[in-house]
mmCIF file of the N, C-alpha and C atoms, coordinates in Angstrom:
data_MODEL
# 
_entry.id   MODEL 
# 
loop_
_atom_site.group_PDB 
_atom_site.id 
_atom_site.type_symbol 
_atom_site.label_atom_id 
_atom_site.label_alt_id 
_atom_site.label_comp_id 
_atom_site.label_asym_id 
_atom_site.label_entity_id 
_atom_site.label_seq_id 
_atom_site.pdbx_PDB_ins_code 
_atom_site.Cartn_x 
_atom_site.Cartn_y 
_atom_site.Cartn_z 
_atom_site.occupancy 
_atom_site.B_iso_or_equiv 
_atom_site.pdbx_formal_charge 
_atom_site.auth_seq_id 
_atom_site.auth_comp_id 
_atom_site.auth_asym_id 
_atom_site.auth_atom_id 
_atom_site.pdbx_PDB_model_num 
ATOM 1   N N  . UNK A 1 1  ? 6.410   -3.998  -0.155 1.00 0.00 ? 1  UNK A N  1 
ATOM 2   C CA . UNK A 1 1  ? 5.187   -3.309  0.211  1.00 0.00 ? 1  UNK A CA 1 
ATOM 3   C C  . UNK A 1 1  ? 4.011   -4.274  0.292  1.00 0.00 ? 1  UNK A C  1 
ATOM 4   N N  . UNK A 1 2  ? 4.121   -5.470  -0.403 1.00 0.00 ? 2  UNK A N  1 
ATOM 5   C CA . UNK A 1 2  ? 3.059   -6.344  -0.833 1.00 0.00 ? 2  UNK A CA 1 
ATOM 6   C C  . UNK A 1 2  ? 2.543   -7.013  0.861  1.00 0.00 ? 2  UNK A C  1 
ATOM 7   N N  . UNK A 1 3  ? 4.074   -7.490  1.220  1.00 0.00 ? 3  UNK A N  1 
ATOM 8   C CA . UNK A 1 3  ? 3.370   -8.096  2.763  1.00 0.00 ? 3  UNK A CA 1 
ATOM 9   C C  . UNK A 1 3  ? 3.187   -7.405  4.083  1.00 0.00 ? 3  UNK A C  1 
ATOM 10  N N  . UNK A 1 4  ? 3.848   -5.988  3.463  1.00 0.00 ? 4  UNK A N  1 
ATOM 11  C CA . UNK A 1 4  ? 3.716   -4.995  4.812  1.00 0.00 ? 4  UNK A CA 1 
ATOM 12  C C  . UNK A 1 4  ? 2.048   -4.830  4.736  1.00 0.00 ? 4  UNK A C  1 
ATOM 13  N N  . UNK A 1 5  ? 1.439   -4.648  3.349  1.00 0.00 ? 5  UNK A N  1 
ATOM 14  C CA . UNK A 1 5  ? 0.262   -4.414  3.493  1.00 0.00 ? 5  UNK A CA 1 
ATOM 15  C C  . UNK A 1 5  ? -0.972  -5.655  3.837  1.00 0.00 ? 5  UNK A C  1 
ATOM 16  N N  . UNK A 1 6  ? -0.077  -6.722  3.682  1.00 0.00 ? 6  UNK A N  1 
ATOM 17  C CA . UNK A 1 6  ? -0.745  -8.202  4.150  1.00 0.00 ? 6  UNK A CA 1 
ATOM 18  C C  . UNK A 1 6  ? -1.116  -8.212  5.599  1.00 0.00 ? 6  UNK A C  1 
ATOM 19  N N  . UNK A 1 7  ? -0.048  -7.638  6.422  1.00 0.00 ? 7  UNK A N  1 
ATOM 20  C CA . UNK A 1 7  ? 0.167   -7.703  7.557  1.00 0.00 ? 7  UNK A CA 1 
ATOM 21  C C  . UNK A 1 7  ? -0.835  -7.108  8.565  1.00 0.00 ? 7  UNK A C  1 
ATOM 22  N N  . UNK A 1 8  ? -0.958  -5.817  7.644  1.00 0.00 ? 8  UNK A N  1 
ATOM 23  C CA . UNK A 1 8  ? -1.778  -4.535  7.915  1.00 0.00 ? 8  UNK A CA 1 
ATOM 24  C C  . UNK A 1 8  ? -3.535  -5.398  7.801  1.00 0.00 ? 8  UNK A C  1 
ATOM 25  N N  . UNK A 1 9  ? -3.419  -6.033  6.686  1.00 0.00 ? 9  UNK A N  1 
ATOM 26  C CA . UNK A 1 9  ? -5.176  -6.480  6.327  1.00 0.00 ? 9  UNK A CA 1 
ATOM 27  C C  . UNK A 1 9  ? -5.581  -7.538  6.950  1.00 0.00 ? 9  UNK A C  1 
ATOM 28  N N  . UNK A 1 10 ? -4.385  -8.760  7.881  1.00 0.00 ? 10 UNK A N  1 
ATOM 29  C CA . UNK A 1 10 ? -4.788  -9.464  8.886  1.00 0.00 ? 10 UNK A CA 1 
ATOM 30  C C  . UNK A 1 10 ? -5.154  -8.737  9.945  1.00 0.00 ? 10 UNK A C  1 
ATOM 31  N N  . UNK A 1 11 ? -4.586  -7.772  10.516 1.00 0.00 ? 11 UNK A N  1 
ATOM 32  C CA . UNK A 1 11 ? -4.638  -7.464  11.661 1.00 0.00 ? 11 UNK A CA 1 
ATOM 33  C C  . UNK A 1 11 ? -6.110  -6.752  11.466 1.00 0.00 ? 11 UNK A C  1 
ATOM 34  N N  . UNK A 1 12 ? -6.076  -5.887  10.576 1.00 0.00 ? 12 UNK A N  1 
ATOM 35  C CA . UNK A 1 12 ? -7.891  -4.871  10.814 1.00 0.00 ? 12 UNK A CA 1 
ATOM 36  C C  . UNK A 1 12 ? -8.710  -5.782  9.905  1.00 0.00 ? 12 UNK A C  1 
ATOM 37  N N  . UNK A 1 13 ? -8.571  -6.861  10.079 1.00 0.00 ? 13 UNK A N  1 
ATOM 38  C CA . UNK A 1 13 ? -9.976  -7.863  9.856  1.00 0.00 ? 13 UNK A CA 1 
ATOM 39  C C  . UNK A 1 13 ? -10.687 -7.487  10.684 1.00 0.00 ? 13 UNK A C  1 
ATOM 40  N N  . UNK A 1 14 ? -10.629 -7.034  12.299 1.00 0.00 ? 14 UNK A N  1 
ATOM 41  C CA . UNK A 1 14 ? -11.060 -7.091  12.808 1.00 0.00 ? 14 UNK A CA 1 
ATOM 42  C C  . UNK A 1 14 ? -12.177 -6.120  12.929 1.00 0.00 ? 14 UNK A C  1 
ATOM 43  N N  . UNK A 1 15 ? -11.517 -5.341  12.458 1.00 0.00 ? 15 UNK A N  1 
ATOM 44  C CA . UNK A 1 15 ? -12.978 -3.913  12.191 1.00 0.00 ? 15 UNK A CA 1 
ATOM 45  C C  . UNK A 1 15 ? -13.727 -4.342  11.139 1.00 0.00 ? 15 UNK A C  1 
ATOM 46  N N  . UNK A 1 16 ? -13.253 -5.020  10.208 1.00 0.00 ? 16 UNK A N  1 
ATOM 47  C CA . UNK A 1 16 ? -14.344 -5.270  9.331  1.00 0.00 ? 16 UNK A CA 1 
ATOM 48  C C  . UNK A 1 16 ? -15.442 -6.327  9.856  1.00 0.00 ? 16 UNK A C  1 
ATOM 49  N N  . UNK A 1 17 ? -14.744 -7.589  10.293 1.00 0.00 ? 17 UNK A N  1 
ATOM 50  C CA . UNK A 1 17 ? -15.575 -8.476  11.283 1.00 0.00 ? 17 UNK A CA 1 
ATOM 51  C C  . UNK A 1 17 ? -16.692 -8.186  11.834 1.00 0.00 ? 17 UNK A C  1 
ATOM 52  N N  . UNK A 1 18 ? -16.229 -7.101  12.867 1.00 0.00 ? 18 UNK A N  1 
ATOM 53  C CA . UNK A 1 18 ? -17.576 -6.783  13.910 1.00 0.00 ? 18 UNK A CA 1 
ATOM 54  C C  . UNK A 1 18 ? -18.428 -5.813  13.384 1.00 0.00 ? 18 UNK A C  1 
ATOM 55  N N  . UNK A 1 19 ? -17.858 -5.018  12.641 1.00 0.00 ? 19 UNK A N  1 
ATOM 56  C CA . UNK A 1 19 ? -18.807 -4.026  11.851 1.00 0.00 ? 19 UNK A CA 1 
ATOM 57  C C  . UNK A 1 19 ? -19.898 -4.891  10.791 1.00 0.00 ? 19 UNK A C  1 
ATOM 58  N N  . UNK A 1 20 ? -19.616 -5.673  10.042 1.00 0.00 ? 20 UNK A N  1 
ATOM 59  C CA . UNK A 1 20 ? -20.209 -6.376  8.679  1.00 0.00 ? 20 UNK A CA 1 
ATOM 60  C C  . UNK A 1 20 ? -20.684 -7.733  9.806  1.00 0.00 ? 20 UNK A C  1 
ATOM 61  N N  . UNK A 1 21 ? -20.619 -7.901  10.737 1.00 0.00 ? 21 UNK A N  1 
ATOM 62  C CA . UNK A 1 21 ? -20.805 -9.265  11.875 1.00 0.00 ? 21 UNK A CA 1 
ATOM 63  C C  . UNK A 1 21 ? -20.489 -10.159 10.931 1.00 0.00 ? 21 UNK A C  1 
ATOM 64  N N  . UNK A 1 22 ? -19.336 -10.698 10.529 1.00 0.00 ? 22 UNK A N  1 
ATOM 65  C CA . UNK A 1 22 ? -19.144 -11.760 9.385  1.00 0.00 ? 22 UNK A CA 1 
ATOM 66  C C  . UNK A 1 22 ? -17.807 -12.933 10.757 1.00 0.00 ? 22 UNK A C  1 
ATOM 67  N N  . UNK A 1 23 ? -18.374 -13.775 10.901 1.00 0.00 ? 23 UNK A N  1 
ATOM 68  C CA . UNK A 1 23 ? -17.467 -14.811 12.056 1.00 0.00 ? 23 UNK A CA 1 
ATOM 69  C C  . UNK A 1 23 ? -16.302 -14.982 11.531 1.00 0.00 ? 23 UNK A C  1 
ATOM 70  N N  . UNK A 1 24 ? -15.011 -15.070 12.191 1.00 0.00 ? 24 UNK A N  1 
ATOM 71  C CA . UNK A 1 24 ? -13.713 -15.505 12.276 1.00 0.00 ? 24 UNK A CA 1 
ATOM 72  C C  . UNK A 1 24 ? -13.493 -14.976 13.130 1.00 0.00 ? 24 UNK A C  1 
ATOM 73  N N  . UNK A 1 25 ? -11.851 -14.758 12.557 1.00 0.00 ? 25 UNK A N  1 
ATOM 74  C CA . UNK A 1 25 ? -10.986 -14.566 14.134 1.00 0.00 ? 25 UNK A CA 1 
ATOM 75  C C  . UNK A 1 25 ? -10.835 -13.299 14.443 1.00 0.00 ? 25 UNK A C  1 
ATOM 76  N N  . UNK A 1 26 ? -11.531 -12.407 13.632 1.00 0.00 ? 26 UNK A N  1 
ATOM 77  C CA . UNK A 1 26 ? -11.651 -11.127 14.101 1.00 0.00 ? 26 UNK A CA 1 
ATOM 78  C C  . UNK A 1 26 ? -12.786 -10.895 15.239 1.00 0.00 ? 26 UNK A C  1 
ATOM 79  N N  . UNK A 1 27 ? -13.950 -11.502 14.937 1.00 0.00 ? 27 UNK A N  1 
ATOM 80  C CA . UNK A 1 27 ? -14.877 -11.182 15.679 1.00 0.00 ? 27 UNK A CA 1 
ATOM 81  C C  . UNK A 1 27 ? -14.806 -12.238 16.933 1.00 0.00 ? 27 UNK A C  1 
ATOM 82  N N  . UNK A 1 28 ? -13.803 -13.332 17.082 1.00 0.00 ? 28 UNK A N  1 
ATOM 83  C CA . UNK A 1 28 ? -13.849 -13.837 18.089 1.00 0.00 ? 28 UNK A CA 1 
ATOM 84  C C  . UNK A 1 28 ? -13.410 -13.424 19.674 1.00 0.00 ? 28 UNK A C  1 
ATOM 85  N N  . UNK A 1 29 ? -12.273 -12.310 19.177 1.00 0.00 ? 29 UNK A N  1 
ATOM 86  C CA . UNK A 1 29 ? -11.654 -11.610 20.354 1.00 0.00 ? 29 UNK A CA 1 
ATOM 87  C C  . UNK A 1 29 ? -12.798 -10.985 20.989 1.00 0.00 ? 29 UNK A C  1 
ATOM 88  N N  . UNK A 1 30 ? -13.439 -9.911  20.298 1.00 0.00 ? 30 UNK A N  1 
ATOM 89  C CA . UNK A 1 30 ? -14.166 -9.143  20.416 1.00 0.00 ? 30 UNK A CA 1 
ATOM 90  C C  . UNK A 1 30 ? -15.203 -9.734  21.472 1.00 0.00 ? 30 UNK A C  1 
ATOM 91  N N  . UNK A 1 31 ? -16.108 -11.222 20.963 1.00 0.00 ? 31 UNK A N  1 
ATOM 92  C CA . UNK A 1 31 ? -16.724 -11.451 21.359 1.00 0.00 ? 31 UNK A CA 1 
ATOM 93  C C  . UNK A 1 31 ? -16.353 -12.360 23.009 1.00 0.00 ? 31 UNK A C  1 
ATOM 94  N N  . UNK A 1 32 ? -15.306 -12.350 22.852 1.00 0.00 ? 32 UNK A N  1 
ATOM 95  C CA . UNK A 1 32 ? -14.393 -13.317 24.359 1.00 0.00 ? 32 UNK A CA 1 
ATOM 96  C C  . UNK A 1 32 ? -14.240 -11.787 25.258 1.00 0.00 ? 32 UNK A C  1 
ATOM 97  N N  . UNK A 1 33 ? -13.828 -10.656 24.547 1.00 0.00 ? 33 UNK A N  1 
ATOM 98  C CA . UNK A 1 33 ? -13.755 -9.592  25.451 1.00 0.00 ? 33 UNK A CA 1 
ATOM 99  C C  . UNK A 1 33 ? -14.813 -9.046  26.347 1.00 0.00 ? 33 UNK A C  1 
ATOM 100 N N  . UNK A 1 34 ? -15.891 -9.111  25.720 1.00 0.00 ? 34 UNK A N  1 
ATOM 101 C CA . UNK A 1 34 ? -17.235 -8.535  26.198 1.00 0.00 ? 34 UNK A CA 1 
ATOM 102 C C  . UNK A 1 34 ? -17.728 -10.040 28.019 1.00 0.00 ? 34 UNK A C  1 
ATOM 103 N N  . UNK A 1 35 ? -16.871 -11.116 27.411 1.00 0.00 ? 35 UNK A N  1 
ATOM 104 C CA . UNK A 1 35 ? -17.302 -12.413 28.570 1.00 0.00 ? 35 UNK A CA 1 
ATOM 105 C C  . UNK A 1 35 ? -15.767 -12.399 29.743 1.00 0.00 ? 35 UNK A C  1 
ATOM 106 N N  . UNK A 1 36 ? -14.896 -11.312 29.554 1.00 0.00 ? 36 UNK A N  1 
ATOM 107 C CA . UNK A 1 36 ? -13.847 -11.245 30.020 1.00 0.00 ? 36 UNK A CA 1 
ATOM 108 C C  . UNK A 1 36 ? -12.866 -12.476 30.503 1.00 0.00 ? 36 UNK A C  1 
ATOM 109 N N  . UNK A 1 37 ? -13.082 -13.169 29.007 1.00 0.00 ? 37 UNK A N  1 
ATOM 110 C CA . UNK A 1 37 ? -12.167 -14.536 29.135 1.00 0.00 ? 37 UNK A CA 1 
ATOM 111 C C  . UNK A 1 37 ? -11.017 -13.932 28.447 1.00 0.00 ? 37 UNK A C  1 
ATOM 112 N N  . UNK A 1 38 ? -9.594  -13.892 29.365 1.00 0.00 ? 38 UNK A N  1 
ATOM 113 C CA . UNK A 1 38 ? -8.179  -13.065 29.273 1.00 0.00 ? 38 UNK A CA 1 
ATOM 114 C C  . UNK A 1 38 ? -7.982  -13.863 28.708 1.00 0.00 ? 38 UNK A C  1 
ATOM 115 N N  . UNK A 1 39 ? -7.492  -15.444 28.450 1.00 0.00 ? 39 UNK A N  1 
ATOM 116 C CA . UNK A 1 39 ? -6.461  -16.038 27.886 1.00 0.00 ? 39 UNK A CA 1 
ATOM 117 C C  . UNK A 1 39 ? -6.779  -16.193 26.367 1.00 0.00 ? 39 UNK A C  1 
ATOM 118 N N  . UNK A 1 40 ? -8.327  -15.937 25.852 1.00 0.00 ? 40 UNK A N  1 
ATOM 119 C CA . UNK A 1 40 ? -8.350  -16.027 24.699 1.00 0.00 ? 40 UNK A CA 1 
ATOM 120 C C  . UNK A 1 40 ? -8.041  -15.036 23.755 1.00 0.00 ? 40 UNK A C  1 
ATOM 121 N N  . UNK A 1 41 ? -8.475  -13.451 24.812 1.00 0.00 ? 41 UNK A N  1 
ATOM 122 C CA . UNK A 1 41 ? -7.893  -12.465 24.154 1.00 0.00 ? 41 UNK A CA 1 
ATOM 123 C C  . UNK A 1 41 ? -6.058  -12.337 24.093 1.00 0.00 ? 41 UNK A C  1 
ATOM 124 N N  . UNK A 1 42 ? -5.563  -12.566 24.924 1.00 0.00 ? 42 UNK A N  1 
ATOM 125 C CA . UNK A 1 42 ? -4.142  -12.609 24.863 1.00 0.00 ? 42 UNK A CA 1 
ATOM 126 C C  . UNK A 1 42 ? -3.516  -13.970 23.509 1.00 0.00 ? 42 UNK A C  1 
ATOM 127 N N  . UNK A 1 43 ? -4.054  -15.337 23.694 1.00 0.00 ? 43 UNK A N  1 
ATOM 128 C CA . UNK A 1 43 ? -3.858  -15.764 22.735 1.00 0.00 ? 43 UNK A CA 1 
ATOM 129 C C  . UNK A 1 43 ? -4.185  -15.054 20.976 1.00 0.00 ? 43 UNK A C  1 
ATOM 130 N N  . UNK A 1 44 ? -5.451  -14.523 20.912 1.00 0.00 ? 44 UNK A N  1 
ATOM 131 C CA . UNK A 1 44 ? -5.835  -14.279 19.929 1.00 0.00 ? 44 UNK A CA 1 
ATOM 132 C C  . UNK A 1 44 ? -4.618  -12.916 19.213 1.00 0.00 ? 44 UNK A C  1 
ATOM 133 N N  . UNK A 1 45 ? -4.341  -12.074 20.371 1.00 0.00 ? 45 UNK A N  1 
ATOM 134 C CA . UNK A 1 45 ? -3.038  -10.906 20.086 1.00 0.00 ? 45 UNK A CA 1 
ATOM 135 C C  . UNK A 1 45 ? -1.950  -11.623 19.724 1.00 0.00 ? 45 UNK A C  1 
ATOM 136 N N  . UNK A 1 46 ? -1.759  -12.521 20.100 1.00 0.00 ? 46 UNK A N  1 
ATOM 137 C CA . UNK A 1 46 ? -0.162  -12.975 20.094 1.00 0.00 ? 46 UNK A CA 1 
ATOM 138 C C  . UNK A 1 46 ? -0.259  -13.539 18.651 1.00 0.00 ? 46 UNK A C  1 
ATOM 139 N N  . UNK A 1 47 ? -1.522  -14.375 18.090 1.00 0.00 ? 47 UNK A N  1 
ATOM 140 C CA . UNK A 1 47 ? -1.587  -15.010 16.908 1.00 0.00 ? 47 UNK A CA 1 
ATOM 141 C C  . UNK A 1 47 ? -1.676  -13.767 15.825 1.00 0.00 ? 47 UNK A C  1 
ATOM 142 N N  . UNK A 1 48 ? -2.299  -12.563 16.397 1.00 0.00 ? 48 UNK A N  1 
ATOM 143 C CA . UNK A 1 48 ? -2.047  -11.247 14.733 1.00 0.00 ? 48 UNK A CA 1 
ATOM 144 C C  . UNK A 1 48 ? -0.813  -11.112 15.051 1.00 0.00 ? 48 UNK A C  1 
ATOM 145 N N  . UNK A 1 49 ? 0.040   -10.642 16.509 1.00 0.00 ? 49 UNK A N  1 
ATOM 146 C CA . UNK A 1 49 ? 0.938   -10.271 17.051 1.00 0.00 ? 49 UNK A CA 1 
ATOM 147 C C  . UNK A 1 49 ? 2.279   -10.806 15.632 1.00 0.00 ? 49 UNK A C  1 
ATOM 148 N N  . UNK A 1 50 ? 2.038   -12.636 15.824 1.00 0.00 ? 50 UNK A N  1 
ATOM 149 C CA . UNK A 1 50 ? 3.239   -13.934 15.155 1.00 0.00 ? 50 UNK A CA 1 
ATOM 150 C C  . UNK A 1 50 ? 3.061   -13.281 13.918 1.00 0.00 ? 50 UNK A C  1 
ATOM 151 N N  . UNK A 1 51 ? 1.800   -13.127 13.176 1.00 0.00 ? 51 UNK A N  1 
ATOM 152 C CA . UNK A 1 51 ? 1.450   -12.756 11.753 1.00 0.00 ? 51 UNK A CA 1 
ATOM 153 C C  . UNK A 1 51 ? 1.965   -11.693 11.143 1.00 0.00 ? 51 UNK A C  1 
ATOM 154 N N  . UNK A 1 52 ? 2.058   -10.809 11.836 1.00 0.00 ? 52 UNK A N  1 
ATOM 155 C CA . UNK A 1 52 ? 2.333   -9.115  12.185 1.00 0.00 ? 52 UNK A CA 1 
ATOM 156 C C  . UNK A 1 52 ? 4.160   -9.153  11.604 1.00 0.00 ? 52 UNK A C  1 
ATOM 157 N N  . UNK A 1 53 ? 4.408   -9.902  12.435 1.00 0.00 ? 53 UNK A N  1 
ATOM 158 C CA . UNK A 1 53 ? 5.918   -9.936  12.763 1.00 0.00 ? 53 UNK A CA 1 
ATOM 159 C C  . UNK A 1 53 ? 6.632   -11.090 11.463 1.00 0.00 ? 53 UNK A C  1 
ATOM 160 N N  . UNK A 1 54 ? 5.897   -11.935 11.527 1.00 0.00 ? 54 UNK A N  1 
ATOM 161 C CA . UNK A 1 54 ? 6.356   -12.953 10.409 1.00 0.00 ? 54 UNK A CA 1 
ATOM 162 C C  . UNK A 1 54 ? 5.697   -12.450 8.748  1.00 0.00 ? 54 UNK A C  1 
ATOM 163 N N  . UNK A 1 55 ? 5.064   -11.944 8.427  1.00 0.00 ? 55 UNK A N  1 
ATOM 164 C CA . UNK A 1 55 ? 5.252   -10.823 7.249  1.00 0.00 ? 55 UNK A CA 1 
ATOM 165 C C  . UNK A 1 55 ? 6.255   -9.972  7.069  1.00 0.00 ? 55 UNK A C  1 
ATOM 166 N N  . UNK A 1 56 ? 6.658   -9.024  8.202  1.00 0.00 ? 56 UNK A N  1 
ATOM 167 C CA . UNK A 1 56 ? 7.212   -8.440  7.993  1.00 0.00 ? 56 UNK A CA 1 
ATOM 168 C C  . UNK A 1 56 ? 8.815   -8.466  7.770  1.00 0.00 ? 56 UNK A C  1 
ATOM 169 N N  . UNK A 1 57 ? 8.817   -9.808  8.623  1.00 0.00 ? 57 UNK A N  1 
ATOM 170 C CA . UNK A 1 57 ? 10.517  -10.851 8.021  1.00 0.00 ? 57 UNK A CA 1 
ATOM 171 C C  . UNK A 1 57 ? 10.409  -11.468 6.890  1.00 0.00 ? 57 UNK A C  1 
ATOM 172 N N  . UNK A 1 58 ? 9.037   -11.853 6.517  1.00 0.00 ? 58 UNK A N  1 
ATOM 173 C CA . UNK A 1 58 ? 9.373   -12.214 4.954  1.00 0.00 ? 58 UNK A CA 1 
ATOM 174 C C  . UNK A 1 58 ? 9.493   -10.854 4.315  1.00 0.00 ? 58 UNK A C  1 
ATOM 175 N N  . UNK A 1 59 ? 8.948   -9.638  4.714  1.00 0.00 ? 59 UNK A N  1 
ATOM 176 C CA . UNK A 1 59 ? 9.710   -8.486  3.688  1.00 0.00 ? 59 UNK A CA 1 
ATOM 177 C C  . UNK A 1 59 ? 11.088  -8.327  3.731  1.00 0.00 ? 59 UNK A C  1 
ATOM 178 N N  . UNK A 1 60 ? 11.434  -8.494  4.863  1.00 0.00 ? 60 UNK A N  1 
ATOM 179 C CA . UNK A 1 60 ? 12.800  -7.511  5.058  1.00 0.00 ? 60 UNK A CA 1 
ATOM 180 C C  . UNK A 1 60 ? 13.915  -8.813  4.411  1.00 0.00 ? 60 UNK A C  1 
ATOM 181 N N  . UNK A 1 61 ? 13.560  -10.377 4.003  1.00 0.00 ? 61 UNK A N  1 
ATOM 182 C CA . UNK A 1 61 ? 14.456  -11.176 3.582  1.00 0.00 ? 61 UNK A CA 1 
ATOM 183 C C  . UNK A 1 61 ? 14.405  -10.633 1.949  1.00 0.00 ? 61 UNK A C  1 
ATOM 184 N N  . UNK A 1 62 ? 12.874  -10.825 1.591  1.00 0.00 ? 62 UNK A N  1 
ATOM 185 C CA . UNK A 1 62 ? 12.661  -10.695 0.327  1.00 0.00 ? 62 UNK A CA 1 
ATOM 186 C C  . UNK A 1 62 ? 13.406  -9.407  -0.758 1.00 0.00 ? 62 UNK A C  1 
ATOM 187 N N  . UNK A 1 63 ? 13.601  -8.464  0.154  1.00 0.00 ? 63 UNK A N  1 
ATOM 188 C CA . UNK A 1 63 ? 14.208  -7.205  -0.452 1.00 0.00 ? 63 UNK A CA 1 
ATOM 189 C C  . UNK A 1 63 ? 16.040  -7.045  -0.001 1.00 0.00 ? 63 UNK A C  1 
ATOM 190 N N  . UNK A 1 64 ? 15.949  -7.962  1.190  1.00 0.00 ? 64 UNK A N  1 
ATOM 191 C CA . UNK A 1 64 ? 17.915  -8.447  1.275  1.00 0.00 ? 64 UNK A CA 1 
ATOM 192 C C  . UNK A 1 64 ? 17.713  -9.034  -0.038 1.00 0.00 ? 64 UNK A C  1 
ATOM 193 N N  . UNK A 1 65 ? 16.965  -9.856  -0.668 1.00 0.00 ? 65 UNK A N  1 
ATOM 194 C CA . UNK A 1 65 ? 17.408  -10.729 -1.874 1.00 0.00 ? 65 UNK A CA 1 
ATOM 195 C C  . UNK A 1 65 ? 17.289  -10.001 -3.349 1.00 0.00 ? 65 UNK A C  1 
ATOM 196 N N  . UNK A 1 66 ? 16.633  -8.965  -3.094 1.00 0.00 ? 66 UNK A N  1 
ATOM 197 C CA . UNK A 1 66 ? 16.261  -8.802  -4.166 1.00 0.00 ? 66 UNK A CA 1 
ATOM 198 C C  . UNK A 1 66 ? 17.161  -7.364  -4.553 1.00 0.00 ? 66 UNK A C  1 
ATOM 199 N N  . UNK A 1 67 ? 17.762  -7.178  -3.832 1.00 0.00 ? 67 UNK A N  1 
ATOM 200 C CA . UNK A 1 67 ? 18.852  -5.585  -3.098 1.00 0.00 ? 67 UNK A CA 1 
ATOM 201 C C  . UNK A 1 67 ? 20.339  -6.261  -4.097 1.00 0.00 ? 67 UNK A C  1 
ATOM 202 N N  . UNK A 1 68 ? 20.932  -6.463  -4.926 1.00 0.00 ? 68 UNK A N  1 
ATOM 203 C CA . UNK A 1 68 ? 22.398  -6.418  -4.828 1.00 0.00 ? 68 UNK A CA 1 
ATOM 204 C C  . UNK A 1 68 ? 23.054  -6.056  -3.888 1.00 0.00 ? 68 UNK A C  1 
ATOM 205 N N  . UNK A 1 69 ? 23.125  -4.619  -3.390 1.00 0.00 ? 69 UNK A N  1 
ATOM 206 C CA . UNK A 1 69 ? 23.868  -3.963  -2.693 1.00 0.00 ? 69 UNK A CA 1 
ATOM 207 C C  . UNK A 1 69 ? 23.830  -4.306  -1.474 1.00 0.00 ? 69 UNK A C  1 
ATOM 208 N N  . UNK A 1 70 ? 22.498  -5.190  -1.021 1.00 0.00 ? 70 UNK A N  1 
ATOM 209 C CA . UNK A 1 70 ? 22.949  -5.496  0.797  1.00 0.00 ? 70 UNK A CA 1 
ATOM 210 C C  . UNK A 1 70 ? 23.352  -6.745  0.672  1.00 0.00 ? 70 UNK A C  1 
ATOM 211 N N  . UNK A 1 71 ? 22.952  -7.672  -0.110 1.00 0.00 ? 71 UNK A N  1 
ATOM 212 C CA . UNK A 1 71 ? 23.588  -9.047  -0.600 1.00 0.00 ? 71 UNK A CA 1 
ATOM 213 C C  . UNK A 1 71 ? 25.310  -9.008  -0.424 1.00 0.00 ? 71 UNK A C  1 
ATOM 214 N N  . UNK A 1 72 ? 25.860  -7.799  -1.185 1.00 0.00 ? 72 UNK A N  1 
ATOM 215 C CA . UNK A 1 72 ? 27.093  -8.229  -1.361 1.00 0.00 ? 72 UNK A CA 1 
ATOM 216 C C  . UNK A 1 72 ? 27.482  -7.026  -0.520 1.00 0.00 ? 72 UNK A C  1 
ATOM 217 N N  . UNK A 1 73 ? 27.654  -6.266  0.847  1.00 0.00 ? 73 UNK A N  1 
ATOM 218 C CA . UNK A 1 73 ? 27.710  -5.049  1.038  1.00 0.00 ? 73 UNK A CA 1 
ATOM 219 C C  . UNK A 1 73 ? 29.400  -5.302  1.213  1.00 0.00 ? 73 UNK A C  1 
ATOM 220 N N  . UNK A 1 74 ? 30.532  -4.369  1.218  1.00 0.00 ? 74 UNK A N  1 
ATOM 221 C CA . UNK A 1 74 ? 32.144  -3.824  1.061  1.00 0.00 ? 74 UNK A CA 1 
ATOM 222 C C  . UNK A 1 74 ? 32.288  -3.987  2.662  1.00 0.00 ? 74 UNK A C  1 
# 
């Protein structure tokens, strides 16, 4: 649950970003969207996109390991 919810708090940085105007990579999309520069918004998705996805394989290893039963399944 720990990195599903990691996963979850990279990605809606972004509401907090533009709401609180505090700079990173939340508020950078935002601010490339409004100048309709595509490749930064598409890069910037793909980088929560990798994050998104690579949390959620460290869950699903972390609980194969931590599982007996799928470790050793009959």
């Amino acid at each position: 649950m720990v990195t599903i919810n990691l996963a979850y708090l990279v990605v809606g940085m972004m509401e907090v970003e533009v709401v609180f105007v505090y700079p990173g990579m939340g508020q950078y999309p935002v601010d490339h969207v409004s100048k309709r520069d595509v490749p930064v918004v598409q890069a910037c998705g793909l980088v929560f996109a990798a994050v998104s996805i690579g949390l959620n394989l460290i869950a699903d290893v972390v609980s194969i390991l931590a599982n007996p039963r799928l470790r050793h399944p009959k």
